[in-house]
ChimeraX commands (.cxc) that place a marker at each C-alpha (Angstrom):
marker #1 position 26.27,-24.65,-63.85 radius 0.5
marker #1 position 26.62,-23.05,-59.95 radius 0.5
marker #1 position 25.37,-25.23,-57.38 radius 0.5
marker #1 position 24.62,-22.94,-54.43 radius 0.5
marker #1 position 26.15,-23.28,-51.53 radius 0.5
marker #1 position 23.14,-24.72,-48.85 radius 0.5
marker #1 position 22.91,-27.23,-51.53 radius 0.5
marker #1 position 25.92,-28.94,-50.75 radius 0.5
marker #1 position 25.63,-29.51,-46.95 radius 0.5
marker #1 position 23.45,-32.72,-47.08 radius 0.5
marker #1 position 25.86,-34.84,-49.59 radius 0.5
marker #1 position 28.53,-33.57,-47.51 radius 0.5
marker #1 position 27.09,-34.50,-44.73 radius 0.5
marker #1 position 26.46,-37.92,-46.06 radius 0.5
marker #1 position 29.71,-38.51,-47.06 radius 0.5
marker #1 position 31.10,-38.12,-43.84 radius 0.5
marker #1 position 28.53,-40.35,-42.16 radius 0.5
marker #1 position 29.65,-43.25,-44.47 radius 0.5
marker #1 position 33.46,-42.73,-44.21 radius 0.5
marker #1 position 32.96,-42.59,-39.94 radius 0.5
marker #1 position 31.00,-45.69,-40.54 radius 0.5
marker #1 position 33.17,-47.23,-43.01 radius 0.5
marker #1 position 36.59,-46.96,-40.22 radius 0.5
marker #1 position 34.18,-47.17,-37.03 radius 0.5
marker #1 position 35.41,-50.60,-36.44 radius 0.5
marker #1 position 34.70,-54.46,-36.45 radius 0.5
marker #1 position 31.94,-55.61,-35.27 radius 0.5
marker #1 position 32.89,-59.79,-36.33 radius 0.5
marker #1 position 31.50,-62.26,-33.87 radius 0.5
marker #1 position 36.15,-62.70,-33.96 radius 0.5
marker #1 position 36.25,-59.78,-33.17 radius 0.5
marker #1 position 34.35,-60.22,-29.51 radius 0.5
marker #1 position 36.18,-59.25,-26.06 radius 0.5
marker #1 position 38.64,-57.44,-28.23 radius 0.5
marker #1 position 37.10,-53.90,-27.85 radius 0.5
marker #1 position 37.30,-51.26,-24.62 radius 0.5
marker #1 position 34.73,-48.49,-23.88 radius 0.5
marker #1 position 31.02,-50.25,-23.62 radius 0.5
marker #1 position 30.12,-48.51,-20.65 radius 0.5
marker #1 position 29.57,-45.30,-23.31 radius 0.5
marker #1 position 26.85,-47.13,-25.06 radius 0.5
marker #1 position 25.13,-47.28,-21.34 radius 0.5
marker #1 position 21.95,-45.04,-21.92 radius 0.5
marker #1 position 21.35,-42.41,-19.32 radius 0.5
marker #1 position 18.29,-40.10,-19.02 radius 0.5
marker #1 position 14.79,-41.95,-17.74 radius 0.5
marker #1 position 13.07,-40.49,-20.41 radius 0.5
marker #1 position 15.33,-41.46,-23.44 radius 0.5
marker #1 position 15.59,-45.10,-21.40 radius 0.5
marker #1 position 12.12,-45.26,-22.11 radius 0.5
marker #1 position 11.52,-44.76,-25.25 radius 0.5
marker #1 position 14.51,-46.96,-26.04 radius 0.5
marker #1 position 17.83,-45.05,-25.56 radius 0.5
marker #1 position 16.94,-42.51,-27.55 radius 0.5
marker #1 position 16.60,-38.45,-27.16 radius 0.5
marker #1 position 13.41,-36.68,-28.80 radius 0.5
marker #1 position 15.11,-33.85,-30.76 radius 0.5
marker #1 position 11.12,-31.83,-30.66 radius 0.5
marker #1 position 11.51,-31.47,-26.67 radius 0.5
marker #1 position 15.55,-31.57,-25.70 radius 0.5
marker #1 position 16.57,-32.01,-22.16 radius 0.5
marker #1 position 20.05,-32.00,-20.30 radius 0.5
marker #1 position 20.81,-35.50,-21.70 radius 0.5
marker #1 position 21.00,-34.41,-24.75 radius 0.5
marker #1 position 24.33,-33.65,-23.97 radius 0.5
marker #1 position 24.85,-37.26,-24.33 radius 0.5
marker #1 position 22.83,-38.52,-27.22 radius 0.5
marker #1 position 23.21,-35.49,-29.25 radius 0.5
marker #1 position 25.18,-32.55,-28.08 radius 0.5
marker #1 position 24.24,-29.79,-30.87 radius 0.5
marker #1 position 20.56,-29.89,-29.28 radius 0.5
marker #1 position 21.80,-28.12,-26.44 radius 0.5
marker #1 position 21.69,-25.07,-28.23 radius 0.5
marker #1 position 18.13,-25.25,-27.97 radius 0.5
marker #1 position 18.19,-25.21,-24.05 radius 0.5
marker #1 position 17.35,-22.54,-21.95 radius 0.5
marker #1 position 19.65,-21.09,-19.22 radius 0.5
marker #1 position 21.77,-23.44,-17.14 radius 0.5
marker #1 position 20.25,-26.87,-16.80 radius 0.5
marker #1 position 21.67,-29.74,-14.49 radius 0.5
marker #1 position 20.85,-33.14,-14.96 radius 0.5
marker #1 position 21.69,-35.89,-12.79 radius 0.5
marker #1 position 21.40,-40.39,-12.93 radius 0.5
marker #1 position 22.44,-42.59,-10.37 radius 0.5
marker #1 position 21.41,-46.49,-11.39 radius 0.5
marker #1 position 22.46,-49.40,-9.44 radius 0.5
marker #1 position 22.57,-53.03,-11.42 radius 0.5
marker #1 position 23.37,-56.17,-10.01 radius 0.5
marker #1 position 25.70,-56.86,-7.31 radius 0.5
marker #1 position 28.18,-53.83,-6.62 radius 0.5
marker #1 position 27.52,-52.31,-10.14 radius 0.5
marker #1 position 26.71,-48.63,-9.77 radius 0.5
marker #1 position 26.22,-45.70,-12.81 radius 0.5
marker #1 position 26.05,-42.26,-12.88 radius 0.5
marker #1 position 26.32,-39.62,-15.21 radius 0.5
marker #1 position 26.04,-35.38,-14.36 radius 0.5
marker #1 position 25.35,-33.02,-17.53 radius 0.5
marker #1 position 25.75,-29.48,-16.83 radius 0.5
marker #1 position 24.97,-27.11,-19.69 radius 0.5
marker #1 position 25.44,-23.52,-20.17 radius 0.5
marker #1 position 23.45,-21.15,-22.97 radius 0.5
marker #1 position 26.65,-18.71,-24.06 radius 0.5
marker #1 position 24.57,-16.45,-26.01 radius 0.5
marker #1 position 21.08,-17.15,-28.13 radius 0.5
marker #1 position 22.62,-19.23,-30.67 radius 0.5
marker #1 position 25.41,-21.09,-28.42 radius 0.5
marker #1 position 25.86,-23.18,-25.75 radius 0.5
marker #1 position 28.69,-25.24,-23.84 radius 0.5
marker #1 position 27.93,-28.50,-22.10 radius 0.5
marker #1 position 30.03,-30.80,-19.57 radius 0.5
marker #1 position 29.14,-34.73,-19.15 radius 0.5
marker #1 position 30.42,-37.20,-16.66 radius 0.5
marker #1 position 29.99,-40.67,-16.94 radius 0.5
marker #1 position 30.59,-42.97,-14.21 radius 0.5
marker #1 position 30.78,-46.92,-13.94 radius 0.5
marker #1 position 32.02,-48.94,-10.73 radius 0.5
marker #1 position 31.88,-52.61,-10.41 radius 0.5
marker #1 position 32.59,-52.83,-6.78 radius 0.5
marker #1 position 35.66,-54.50,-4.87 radius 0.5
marker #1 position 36.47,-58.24,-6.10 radius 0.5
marker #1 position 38.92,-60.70,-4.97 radius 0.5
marker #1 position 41.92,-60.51,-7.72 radius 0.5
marker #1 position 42.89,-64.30,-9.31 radius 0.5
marker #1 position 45.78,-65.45,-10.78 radius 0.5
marker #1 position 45.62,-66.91,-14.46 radius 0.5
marker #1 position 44.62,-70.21,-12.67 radius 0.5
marker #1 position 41.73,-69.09,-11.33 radius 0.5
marker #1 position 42.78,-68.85,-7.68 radius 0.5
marker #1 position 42.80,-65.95,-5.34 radius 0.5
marker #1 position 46.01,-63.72,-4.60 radius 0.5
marker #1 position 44.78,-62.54,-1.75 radius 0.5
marker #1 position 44.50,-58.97,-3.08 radius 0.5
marker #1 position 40.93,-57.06,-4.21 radius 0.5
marker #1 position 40.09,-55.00,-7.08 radius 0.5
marker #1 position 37.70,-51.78,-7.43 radius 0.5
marker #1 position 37.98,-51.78,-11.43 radius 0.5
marker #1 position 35.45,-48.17,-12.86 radius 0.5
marker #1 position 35.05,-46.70,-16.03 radius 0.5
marker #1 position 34.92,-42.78,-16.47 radius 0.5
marker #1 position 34.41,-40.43,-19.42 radius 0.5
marker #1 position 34.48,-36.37,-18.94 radius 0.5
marker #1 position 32.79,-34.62,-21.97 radius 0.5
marker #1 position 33.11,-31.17,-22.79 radius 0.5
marker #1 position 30.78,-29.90,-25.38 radius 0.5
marker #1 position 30.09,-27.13,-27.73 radius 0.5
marker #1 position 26.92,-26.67,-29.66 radius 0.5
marker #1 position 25.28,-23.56,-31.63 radius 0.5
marker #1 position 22.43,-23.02,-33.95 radius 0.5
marker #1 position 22.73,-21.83,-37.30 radius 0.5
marker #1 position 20.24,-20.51,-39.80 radius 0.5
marker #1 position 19.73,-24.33,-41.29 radius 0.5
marker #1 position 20.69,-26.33,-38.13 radius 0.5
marker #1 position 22.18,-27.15,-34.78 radius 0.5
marker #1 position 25.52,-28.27,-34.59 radius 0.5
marker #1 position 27.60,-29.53,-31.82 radius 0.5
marker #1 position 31.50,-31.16,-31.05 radius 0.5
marker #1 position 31.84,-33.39,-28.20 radius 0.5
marker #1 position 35.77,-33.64,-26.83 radius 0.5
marker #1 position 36.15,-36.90,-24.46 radius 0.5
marker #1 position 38.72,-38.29,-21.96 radius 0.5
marker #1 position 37.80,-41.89,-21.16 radius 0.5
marker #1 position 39.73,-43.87,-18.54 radius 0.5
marker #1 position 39.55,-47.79,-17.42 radius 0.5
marker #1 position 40.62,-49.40,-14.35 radius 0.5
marker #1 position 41.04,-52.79,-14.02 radius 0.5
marker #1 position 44.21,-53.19,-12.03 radius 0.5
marker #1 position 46.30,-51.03,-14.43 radius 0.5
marker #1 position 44.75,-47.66,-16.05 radius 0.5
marker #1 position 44.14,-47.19,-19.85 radius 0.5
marker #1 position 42.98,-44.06,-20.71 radius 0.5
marker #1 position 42.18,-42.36,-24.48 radius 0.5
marker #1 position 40.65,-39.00,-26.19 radius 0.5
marker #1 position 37.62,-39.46,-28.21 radius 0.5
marker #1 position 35.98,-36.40,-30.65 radius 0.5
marker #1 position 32.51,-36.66,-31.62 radius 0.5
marker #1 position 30.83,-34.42,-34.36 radius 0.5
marker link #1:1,2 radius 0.2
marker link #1:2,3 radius 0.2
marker link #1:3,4 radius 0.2
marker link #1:4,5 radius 0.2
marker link #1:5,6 radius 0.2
marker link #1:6,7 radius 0.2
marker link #1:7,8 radius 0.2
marker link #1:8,9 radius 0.2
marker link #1:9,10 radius 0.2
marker link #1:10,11 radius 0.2
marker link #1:11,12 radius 0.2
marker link #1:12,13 radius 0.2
marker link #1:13,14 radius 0.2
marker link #1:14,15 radius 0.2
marker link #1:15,16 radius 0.2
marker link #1:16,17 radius 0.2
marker link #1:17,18 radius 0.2
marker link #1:18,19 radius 0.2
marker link #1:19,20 radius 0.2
marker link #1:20,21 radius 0.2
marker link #1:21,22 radius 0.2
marker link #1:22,23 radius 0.2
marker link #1:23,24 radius 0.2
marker link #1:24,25 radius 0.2
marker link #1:25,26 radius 0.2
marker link #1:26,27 radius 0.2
marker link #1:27,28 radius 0.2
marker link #1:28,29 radius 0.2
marker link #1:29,30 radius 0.2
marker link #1:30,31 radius 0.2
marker link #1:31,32 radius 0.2
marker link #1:32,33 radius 0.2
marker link #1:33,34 radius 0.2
marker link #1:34,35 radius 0.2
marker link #1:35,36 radius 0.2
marker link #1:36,37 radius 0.2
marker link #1:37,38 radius 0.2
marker link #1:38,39 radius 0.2
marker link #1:39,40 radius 0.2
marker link #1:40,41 radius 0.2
marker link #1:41,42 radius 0.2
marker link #1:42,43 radius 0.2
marker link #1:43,44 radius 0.2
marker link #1:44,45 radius 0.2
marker link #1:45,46 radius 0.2
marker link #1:46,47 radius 0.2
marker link #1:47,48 radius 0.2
marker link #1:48,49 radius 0.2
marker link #1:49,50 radius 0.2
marker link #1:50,51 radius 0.2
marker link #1:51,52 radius 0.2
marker link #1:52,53 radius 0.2
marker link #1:53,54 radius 0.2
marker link #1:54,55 radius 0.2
marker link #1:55,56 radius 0.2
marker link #1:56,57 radius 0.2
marker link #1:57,58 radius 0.2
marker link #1:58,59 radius 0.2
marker link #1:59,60 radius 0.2
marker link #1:60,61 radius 0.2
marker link #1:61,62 radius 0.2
marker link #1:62,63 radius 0.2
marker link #1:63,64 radius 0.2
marker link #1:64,65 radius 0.2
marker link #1:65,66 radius 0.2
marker link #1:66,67 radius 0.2
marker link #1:67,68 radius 0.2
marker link #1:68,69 radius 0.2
marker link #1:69,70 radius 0.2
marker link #1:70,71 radius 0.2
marker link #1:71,72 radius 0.2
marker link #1:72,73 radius 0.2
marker link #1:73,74 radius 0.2
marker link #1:74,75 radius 0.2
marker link #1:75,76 radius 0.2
marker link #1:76,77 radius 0.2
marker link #1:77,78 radius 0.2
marker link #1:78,79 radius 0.2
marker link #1:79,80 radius 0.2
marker link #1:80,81 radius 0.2
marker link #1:81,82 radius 0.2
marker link #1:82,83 radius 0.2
marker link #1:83,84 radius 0.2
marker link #1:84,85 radius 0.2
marker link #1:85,86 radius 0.2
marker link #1:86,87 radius 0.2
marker link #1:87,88 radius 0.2
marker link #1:88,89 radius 0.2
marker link #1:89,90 radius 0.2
marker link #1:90,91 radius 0.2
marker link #1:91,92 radius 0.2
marker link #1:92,93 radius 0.2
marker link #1:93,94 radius 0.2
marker link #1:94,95 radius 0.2
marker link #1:95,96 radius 0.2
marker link #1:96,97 radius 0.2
marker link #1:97,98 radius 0.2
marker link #1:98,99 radius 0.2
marker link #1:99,100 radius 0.2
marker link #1:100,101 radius 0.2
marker link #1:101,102 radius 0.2
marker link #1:102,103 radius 0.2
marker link #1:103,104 radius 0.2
marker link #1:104,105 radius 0.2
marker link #1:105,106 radius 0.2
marker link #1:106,107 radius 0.2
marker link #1:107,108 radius 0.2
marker link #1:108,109 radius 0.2
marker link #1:109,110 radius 0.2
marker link #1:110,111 radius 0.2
marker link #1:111,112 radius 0.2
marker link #1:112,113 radius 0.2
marker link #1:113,114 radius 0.2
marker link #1:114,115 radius 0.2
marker link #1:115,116 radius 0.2
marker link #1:116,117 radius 0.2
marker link #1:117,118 radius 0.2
marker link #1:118,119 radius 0.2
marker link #1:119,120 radius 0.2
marker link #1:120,121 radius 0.2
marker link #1:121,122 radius 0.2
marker link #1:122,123 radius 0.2
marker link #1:123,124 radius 0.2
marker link #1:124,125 radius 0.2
marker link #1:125,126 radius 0.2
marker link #1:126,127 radius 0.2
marker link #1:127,128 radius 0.2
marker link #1:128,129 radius 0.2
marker link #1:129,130 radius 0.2
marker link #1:130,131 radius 0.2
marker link #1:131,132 radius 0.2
marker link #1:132,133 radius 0.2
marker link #1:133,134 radius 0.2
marker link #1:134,135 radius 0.2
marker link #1:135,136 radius 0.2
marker link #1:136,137 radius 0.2
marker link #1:137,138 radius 0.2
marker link #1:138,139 radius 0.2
marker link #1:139,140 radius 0.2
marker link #1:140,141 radius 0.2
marker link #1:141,142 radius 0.2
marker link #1:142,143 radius 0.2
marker link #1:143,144 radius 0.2
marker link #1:144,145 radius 0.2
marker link #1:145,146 radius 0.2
marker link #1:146,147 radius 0.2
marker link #1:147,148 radius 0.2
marker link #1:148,149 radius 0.2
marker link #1:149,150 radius 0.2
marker link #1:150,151 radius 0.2
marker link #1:151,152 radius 0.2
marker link #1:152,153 radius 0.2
marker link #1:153,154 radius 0.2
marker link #1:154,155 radius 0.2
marker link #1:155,156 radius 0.2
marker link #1:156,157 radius 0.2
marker link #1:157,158 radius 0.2
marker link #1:158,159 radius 0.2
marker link #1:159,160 radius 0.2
marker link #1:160,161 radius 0.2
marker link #1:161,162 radius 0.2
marker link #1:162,163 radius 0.2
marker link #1:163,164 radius 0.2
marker link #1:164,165 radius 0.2
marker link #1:165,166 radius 0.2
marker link #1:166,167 radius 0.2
marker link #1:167,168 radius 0.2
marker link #1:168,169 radius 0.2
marker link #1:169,170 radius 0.2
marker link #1:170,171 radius 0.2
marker link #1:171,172 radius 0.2
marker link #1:172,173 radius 0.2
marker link #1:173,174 radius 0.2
marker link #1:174,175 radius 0.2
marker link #1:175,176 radius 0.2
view
């Protein structure tokens, strides 16, 4: 018996969602302070803050771009999109989305994320000062591709992220 095609997208798609979650890492109260990256689960976009760090797929904005990047196919034009936040002390965040529509179906987006803690006195293992400051910051440049097909939007996401304590880490990240 022939199983068309379409039919085979959603257990497909399934399957991958439960293999990503399966190696997406541990999440053990051990494994605590052993993980990098947690200024990309910082939300961005007012509206998507409100209604609890999530984007409304029925009416996409800009942000999208960061929540789910094949729903900027469904944007019109060039749209710019821009957060500045400020949490205690020195802590500042921004993020910029730029996207672009390429044709009717397609569309390429650029995110930049943005997290600096402000200058700090640098200590020693013992807890005393050296005498020296810190300005550690977190960054992650997106670059996005999304385009609508006859059944759905889809969208790739490449990512640089760099960290900055006193030495620099930096790593490539892919989303689908």
């Amino acid at each position: 018996d022939f199983m068309p095609r379409k039919r085979l997208y959603i257990p497909v798609a399934l399957l991958l969602v439960s293999v990503s979650l399966a190696f997406g890492g541990d999440f053990s109260k051990e494994a605590l302070g052993t993980t990098g990256g947690q200024f990309l689960e910082l939300p961005v976009g007012a509206r998507s803050i409100a209604m609890g760090a999530v984007e409304n797929p029925g009416s996409p904005e800009v942000f999208t771009l960061y929540y789910n990047p094949a729903g900027i196919a469904r944007l019109p034009g060039f749209s710019v999109g821009l957060m500045h936040a400020i949490y205690f002390e020195d802590v500042s965040y921004q993020y910029l989305a730029l996207t672009r529509k390429i044709n009717r179906e397609a569309a390429w987006g650029l995110g930049v994320q943005h997290l600096g803690y402000g200058s700090m006195d640098e200590m020693d293992n013992t807890g005393n000062s050296t005498g020296e400051s810190l300005s550690p910051s977190d960054l992650a440049v997106s670059l996005a591709y999304a385009r609508s097909l006859s059944f759905a939007d889809v969208g790739i996401t490449a990512k640089y992220i760099s960290s900055k304590i006193q030495n620099k880490a930096s790593a490539y990240a892919l989303d689908v």
